[in-house]
C-alpha positions, 0 to 999 in steps of 0.5 A, spaced: 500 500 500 506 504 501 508 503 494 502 505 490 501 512 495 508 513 493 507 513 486 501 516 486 503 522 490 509 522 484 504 523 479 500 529 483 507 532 482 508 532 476 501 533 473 502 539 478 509 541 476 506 540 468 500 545 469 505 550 473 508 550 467 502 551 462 499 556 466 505 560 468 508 559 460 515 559 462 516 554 457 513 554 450 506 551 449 509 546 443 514 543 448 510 544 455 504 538 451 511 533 449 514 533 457 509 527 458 512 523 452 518 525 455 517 522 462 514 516 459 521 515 455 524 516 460 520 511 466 522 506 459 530 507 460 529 507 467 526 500 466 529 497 461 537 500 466 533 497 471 532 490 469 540 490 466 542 492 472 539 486 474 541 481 469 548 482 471 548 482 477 544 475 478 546 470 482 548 464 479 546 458 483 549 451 482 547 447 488 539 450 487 541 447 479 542 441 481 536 441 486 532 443 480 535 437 475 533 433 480 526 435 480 525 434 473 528 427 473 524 425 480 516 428 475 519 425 469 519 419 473 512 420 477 508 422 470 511 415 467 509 412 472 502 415 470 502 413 463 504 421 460 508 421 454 514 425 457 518 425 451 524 423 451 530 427 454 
Protein backbone atom coordinates (compact mmCIF):
# COMPACT_ATOMS: atom_id res chain seq x y z
CA UNK A 1 0.00 0.00 0.00
CA UNK A 2 3.31 2.30 0.90
CA UNK A 3 4.09 1.81 -2.64
CA UNK A 4 1.07 2.96 -4.63
CA UNK A 5 0.73 6.22 -2.21
CA UNK A 6 4.32 6.81 -3.07
CA UNK A 7 3.61 6.59 -6.94
CA UNK A 8 0.76 8.35 -6.75
CA UNK A 9 1.93 11.05 -4.98
CA UNK A 10 4.55 11.33 -7.68
CA UNK A 11 2.48 11.83 -10.22
CA UNK A 12 0.23 14.57 -8.34
CA UNK A 13 3.76 16.31 -8.53
CA UNK A 14 4.45 16.11 -11.79
CA UNK A 15 1.00 16.79 -13.17
CA UNK A 16 1.29 19.89 -10.74
CA UNK A 17 4.77 20.61 -11.92
CA UNK A 18 3.22 20.39 -15.94
CA UNK A 19 0.09 22.58 -15.49
CA UNK A 20 2.57 25.31 -13.44
CA UNK A 21 4.43 25.21 -16.24
CA UNK A 22 1.19 25.65 -18.81
CA UNK A 23 -0.15 28.07 -16.84
CA UNK A 24 2.92 30.21 -15.86
CA UNK A 25 4.15 29.61 -19.82
CA UNK A 26 7.63 29.77 -18.60
CA UNK A 27 8.48 27.03 -21.33
CA UNK A 28 6.82 27.47 -24.90
CA UNK A 29 3.36 25.70 -25.24
CA UNK A 30 4.99 23.20 -28.13
CA UNK A 31 7.44 21.90 -25.79
CA UNK A 32 5.50 22.24 -22.49
CA UNK A 33 2.45 19.42 -24.21
CA UNK A 34 5.85 16.97 -25.34
CA UNK A 35 7.20 16.82 -21.20
CA UNK A 36 4.79 13.50 -20.80
CA UNK A 37 6.08 11.93 -23.68
CA UNK A 38 9.05 12.96 -22.20
CA UNK A 39 8.73 11.24 -18.86
CA UNK A 40 7.08 8.19 -20.49
CA UNK A 41 10.66 7.52 -22.40
CA UNK A 42 12.48 8.38 -19.58
CA UNK A 43 10.41 6.00 -16.98
CA UNK A 44 11.24 3.38 -20.27
CA UNK A 45 15.03 3.97 -20.00
CA UNK A 46 14.95 3.74 -16.26
CA UNK A 47 13.15 0.41 -16.61
CA UNK A 48 14.93 -1.15 -19.14
CA UNK A 49 18.81 0.38 -16.66
CA UNK A 50 16.75 -1.19 -14.13
CA UNK A 51 16.42 -4.90 -15.22
CA UNK A 52 20.15 -4.58 -16.91
CA UNK A 53 21.38 -3.87 -13.57
CA UNK A 54 19.51 -6.81 -12.62
CA UNK A 55 20.90 -9.35 -15.31
CA UNK A 56 24.10 -8.65 -14.38
CA UNK A 57 24.06 -8.94 -11.08
CA UNK A 58 22.05 -12.22 -10.97
CA UNK A 59 23.47 -14.80 -8.76
CA UNK A 60 24.19 -17.99 -10.07
CA UNK A 61 23.29 -20.99 -8.09
CA UNK A 62 24.65 -24.24 -8.91
CA UNK A 63 23.59 -26.16 -5.83
CA UNK A 64 19.94 -24.61 -6.45
CA UNK A 65 20.75 -26.08 -10.13
CA UNK A 66 21.48 -29.31 -9.04
CA UNK A 67 18.23 -29.49 -6.91
CA UNK A 68 16.27 -28.46 -9.91
CA UNK A 69 17.64 -31.28 -12.03
CA UNK A 70 16.68 -33.31 -9.76
CA UNK A 71 13.07 -32.29 -9.64
CA UNK A 72 12.79 -32.71 -13.11
CA UNK A 73 14.18 -36.33 -13.03
CA UNK A 74 12.25 -37.09 -9.97
CA UNK A 75 8.38 -35.50 -12.05
CA UNK A 76 9.56 -37.48 -15.09
CA UNK A 77 9.84 -40.42 -13.15
CA UNK A 78 6.10 -39.76 -11.35
CA UNK A 79 4.40 -38.92 -14.92
CA UNK A 80 6.00 -42.23 -16.38
CA UNK A 81 4.55 -43.84 -13.84
CA UNK A 82 1.44 -42.03 -14.60
CA UNK A 83 1.27 -43.19 -18.31
CA UNK A 84 2.04 -39.27 -19.53
CA UNK A 85 4.34 -39.32 -22.66
CA UNK A 86 7.34 -37.08 -21.20
CA UNK A 87 9.28 -37.22 -24.01
CA UNK A 88 12.43 -38.45 -24.29
CA UNK A 89 15.01 -36.36 -22.87
Amino acid sequence: MKHIVKILSLLVAISAFWIGLLQAAIIPRSHTWLLPIYFVVSLGCYGLLMVGIGLMQFPTCPQEAVLLQKDIAEAKDFFKHKGVDVGSN
